[in-house]
N, C-alpha and C positions, 0 to 999 in steps of 0.2 A: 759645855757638857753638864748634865745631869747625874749625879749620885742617887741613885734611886736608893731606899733603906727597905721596902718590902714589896713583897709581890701586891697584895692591894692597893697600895702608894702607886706603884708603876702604871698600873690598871687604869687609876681614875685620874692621871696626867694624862697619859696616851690619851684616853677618849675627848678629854677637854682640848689639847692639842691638838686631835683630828676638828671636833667642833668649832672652834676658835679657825683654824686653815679656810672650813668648809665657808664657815659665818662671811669672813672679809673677802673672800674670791667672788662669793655672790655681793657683795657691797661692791667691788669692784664692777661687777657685771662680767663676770666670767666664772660661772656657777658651773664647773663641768668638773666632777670625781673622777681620779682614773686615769686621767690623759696626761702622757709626756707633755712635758713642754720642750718648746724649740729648743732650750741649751741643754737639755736631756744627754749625758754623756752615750754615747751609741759604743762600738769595737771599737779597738785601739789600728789606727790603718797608718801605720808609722810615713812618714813623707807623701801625706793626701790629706790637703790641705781643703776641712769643712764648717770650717769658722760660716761660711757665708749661706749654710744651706739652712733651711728651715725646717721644720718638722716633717711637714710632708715630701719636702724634695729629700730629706734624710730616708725614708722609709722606702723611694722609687730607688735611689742609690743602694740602700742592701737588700732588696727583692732584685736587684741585675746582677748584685756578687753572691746572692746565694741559688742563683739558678743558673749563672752561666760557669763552663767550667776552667780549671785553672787553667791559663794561658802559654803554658808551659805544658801541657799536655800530662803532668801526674793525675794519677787520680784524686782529686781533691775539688774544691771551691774555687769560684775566683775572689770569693771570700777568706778564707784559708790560706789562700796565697797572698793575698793583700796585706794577711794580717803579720804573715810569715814571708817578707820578699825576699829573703836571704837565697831561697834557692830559686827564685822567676825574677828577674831582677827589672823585668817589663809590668811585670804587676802593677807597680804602685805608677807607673806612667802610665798606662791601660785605665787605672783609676782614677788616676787623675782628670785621665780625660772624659770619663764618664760625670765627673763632679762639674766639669767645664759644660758638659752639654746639657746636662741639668740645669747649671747657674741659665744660661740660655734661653731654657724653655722651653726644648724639643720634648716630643713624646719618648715611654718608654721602649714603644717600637721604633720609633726614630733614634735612638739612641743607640739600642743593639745592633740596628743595621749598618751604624757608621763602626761600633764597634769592632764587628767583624774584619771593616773595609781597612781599619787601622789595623788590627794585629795582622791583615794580611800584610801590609805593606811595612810592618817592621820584624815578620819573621819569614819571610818568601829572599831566597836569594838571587839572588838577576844575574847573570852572564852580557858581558858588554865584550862588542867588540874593541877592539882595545890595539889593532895593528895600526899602526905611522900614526898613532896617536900623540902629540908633544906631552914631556911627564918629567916628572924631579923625582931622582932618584934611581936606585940598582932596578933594573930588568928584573932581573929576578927574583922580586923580593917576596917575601911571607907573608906581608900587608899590604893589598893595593888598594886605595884611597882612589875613586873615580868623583871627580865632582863637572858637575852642569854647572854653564854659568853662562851669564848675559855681559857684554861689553858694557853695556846703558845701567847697569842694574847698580844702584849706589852699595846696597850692602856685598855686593860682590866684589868691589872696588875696596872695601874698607877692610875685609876679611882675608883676601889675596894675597898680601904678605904672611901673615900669621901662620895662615895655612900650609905655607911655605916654610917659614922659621920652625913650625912645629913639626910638620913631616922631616926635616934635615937634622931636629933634634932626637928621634927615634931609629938607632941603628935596625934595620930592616923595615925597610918602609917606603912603598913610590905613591908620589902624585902623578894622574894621570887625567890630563883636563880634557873635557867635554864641551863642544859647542852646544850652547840652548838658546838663539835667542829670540827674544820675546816677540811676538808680533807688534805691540804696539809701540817697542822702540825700533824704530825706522833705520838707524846707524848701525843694530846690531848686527844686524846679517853680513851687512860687508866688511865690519871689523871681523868679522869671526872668521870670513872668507882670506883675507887679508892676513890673519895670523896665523892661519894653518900654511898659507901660501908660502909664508914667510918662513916657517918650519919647513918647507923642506930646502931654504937655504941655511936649514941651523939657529936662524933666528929668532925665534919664535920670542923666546925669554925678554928679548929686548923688545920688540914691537908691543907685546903682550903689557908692559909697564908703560909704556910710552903713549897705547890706546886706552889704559885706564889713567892716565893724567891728562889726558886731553878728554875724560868722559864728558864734562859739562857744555861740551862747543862741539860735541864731536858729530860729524857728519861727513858722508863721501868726498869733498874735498879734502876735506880735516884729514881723514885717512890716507889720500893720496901724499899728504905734505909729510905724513909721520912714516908713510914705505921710505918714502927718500931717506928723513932723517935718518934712518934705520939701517941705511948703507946696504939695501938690498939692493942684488943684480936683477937691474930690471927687465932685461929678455926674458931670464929665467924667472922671476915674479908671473912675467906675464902671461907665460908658458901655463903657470902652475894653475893657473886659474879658475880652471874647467873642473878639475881632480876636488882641488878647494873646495868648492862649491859643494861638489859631491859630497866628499869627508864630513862637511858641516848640516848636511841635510839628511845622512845617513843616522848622524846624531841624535838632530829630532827627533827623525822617528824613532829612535831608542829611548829615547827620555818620554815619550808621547806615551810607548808601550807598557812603560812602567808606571806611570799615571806622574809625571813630574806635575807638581801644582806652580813651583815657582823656583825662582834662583837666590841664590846658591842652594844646589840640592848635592848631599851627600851620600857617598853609602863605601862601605867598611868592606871589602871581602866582598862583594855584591850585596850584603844588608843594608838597608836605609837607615841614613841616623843622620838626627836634627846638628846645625855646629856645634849647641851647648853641650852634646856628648861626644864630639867627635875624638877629642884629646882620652877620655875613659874608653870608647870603645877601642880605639889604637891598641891602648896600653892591653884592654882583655883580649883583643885576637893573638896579639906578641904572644900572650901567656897560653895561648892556646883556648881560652876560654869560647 
């Protein structure tokens, strides 16, 4: 810092300090007066993370938060709200993901369009069928946690417990599982057929563990050898078959109509929320929020 001692002192520094800037920028070969540069500090977007954007993807990011409006439906910015998330708590994940599709490369009409497609899909609340559905927890609880999931799906297998341990750790709170399985894993469907089948001898719980530790070999034999294990009554298995079948294909198309991209897919109350929120959005519907 400079101690300036007079107003014409100050004068003839300042101009020699702009000269001197101007002088080596053109030495450099970057002779342009006027212009931000990339690490140009922009608004403060507290939990939106822009370390990696550049000058001009900086400027398409605040031309989409200061024309689209707050996500939350106040009258305000999405600007505004980003800067203030305390009360749109989708803000800064809404921006984030605009910063995501930027890093990318999509246009700014391509971006608002996916935009949209995202806030529909984490403020639209969905009604599932939800009857002879197997599930952990009270019937009638104040929080129901529906989750989609694949047999074959590795991170559905790795998560499964968790999701368990964590719902049985929030007094008022059911898990209520959804068949989704994937087309292109070939076992899932008849695991899934298999485990609903097995629910209606009460087993579900057990088959359900038994089919995710046989996931890496598992295949319709595979399956046949883990009903036995499972000590189900097999007339009555066999019976169930048909009903199965249905339950699990009634599914898809419930997860289809809701736009599932992939498994494990979550949703809170009927809202869609990613696993890394799943344990925060619990805790806010508990509170009412």
């Amino acid at each position: 810092m400079f101690e300036y001692r007079s107003k014409n002192s100050a004068l003839k520094l300042g101009r020699w300090t702009v000269i001197m800037a101007i002088f080596l920028s053109c030495q450099l070969g970057a002779c342009v007066v006027g212009v931000k540069t990339a690490n140009a500090k922009g608004p403060e977007l507290p939990g939106v993370d822009l370390k990696d954007l550049d000058e001009d993807e900086s400027k398409i990011l605040m031309a989409i938060l200061e024309e689209q409006f707050d996500p939350c439906g106040k009258p305000r910015s999405f600007l505004d709200a980003a800067q203030k998330p305390e009360n749109c708590k989708i803000a800064t994940k809404l921006a984030n993901y605009v910063v995501d599709r930027i890093s990318r490369g999509l246009s700014k009409r391509q971006i608002v369009r996916g935009l949209m497609e995202e806030l529909k899909r984490m403020t639209v609340r969905h009604k599932f069928d939800l009857t002879g559905r197997p599930s952990v927890g009270p019937q009638k609880a104040k929080v129901v946690v529906v989750e989609f999931f694949d047999f074959q799906c590795p991170h559905c297998r790795l998560v499964a417990p968790k999701v368990v341990k964590l719902v049985k750790s929030k007094k008022g709170v059911r898990l209520v599982y959804k068949q989704y399985p994937l087309a292109f894993h070939k076992a899932a469907k008849p695991a899934a057929i298999a485990a609903i089948a097995a629910h209606m001898q009460g087993k579900y719980s057990k088959l359900h563990d038994l089919l995710f530790d046989g996931q890496e070999t598992l295949d319709e034999a595979i399956i046949g050898k883990l009903v036995v294990k499972a000590k189900l009554n097999s007339k009555k298995y066999k019976a169930a078959i048909k009903k199965a079948t249905a339950m699990v294909e009634a599914d898809v198309k419930e997860g289809d109509v809701v736009g599932i991209m992939g498994t494990p897919s979550f949703f809170v109350n009927g809202m869609a929320v990613e696993y890394d929120d799943l344990e925060a959005r619990i805790s806010d519907a508990l509170k009412g929020e």
